[in-house]
GUFIVO-563145 format. One record per atom (N, C-alpha, C): atom name; residue in three letters; x negated, z, y negated. Coordinates in steps of 0.02 Angstrom, whole numbers, plus 50000, padded with zeros to 5 digits. Atoms other than C-alpha are relative to their C-alpha. Example, Ala and Ser with C-alpha at 12.3 -4.5 7.8 and 13.67 -1.06 7.14 Angstrom:
GUFIVO-563145
NODE  atom  res     px     pz     py
NODE     N  ALA  49955  50000  50059
NODE    CA  ALA  49385  50390  50225
NODE     C  ALA  49955  50000  49940
NODE     N  SER  50042  49997  50059
NODE    CA  SER  49316  50357  50053
NODE     C  SER  50039  50037  49945
***
This chain:
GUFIVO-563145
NODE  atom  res     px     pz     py
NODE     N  UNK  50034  49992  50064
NODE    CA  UNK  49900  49654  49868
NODE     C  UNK  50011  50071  49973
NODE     N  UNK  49990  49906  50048
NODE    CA  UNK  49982  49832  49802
NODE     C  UNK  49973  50038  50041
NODE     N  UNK  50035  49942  49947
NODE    CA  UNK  49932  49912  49963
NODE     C  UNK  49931  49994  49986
NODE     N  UNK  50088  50016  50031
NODE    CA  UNK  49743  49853  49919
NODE     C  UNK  49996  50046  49923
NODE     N  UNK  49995  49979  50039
NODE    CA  UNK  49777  49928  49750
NODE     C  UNK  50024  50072  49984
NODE     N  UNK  49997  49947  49964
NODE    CA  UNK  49822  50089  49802
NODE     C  UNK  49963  50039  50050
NODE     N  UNK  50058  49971  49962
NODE    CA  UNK  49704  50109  49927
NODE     C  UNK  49922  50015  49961
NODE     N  UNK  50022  50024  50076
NODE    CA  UNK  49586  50053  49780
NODE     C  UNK  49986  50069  49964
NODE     N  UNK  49965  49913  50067
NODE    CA  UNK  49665  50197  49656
NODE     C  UNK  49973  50042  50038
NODE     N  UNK  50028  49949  49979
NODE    CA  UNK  49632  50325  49782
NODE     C  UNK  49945  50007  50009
NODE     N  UNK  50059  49961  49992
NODE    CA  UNK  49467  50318  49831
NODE     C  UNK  49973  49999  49956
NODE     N  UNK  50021  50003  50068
NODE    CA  UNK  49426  50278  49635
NODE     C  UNK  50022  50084  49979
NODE     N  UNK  49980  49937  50031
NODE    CA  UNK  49534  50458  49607
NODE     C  UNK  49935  50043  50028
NODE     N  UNK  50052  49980  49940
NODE    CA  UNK  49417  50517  49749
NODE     C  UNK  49946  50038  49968
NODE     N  UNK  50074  50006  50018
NODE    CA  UNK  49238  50481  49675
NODE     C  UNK  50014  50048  49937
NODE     N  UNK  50011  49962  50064
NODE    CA  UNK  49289  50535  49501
NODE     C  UNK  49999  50071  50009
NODE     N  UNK  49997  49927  49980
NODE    CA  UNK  49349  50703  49566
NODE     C  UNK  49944  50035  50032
NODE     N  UNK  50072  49956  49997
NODE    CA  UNK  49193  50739  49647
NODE     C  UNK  49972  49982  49979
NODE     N  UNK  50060  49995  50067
NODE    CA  UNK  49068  50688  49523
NODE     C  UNK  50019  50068  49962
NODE     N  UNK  49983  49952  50035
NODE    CA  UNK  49172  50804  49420
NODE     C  UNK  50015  50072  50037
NODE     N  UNK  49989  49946  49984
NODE    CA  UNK  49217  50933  49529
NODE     C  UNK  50051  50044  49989
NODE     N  UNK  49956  49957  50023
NODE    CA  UNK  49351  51021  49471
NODE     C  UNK  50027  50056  50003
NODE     N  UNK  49998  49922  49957
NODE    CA  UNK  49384  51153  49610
NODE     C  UNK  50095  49979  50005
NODE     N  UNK  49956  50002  49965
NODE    CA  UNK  49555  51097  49599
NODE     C  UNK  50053  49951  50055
NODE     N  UNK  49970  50032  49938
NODE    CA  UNK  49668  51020  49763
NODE     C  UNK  50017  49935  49957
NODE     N  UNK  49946  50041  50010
NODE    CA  UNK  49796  50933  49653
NODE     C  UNK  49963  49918  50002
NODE     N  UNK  50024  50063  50003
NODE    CA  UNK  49683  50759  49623
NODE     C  UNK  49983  49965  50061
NODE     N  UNK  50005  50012  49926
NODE    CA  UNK  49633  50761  49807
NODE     C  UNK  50063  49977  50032
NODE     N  UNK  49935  50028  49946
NODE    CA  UNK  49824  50759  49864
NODE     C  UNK  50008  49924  49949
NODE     N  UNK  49956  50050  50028
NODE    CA  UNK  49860  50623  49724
NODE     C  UNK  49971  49933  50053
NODE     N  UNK  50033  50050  49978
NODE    CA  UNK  49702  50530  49805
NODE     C  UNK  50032  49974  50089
NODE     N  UNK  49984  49996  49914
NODE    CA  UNK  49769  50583  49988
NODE     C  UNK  50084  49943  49990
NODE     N  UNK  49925  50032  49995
NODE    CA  UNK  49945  50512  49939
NODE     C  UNK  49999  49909  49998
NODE     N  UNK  50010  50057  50015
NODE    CA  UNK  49887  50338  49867
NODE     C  UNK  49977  49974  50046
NODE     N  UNK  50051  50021  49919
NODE    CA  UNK  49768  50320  50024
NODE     C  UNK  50059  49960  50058
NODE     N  UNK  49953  49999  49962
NODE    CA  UNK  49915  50339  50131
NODE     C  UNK  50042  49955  49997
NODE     N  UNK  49942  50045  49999
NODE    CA  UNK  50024  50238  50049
NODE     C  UNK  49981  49922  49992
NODE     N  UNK  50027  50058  49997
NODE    CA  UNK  49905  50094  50020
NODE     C  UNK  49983  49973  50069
NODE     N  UNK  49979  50030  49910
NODE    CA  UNK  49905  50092  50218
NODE     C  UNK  50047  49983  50018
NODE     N  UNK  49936  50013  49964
NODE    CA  UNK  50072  50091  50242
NODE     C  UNK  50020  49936  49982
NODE     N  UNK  49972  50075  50025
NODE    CA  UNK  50114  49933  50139
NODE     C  UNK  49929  49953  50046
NODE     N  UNK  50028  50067  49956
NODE    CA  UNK  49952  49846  50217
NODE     C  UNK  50038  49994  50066
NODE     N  UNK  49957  49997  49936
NODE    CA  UNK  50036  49877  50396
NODE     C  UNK  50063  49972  50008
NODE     N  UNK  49920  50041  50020
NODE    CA  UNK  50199  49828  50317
NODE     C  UNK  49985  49936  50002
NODE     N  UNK  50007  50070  50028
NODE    CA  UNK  50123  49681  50241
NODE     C  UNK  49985  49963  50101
NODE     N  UNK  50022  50012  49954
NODE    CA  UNK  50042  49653  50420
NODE     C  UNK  50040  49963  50041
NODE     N  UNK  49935  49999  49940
NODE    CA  UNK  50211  49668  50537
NODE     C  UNK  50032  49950  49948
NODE     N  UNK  49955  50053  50028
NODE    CA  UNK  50292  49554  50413
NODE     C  UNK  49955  49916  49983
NODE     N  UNK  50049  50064  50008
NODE    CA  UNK  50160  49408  50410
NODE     C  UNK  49995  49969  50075
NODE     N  UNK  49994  50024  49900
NODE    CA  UNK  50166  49429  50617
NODE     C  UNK  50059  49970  49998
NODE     N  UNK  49924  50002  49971
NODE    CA  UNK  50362  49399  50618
NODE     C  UNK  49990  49936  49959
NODE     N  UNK  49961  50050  50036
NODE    CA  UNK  50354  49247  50486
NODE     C  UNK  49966  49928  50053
***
């Protein structure tokens, strides 16, 4: 569920940032970070649903 919500957040940071445009990185890494980390917990969630 948080990993969905995170993955979520980012590509929502994503869209807004380019509609708007901004020119600058920083919203891109926040989006790049949330992306990332909303994978890692699904994968988590994944390997721990295989083992139960």
């Amino acid at each position: 569920m948080l990993g969905n919500v995170a993955l979520v957040s980012g590509l929502l940071v994503s869209v807004i940032t380019l509609s708007t445009d901004t020119g600058t990185p920083e919203p891109y890494i926040l989006a790049g970070f949330l992306v990332t980390t909303g994978i890692g917990l699904r994968i988590e969630a994944a390997i721990r649903e295989s083992r139960a």
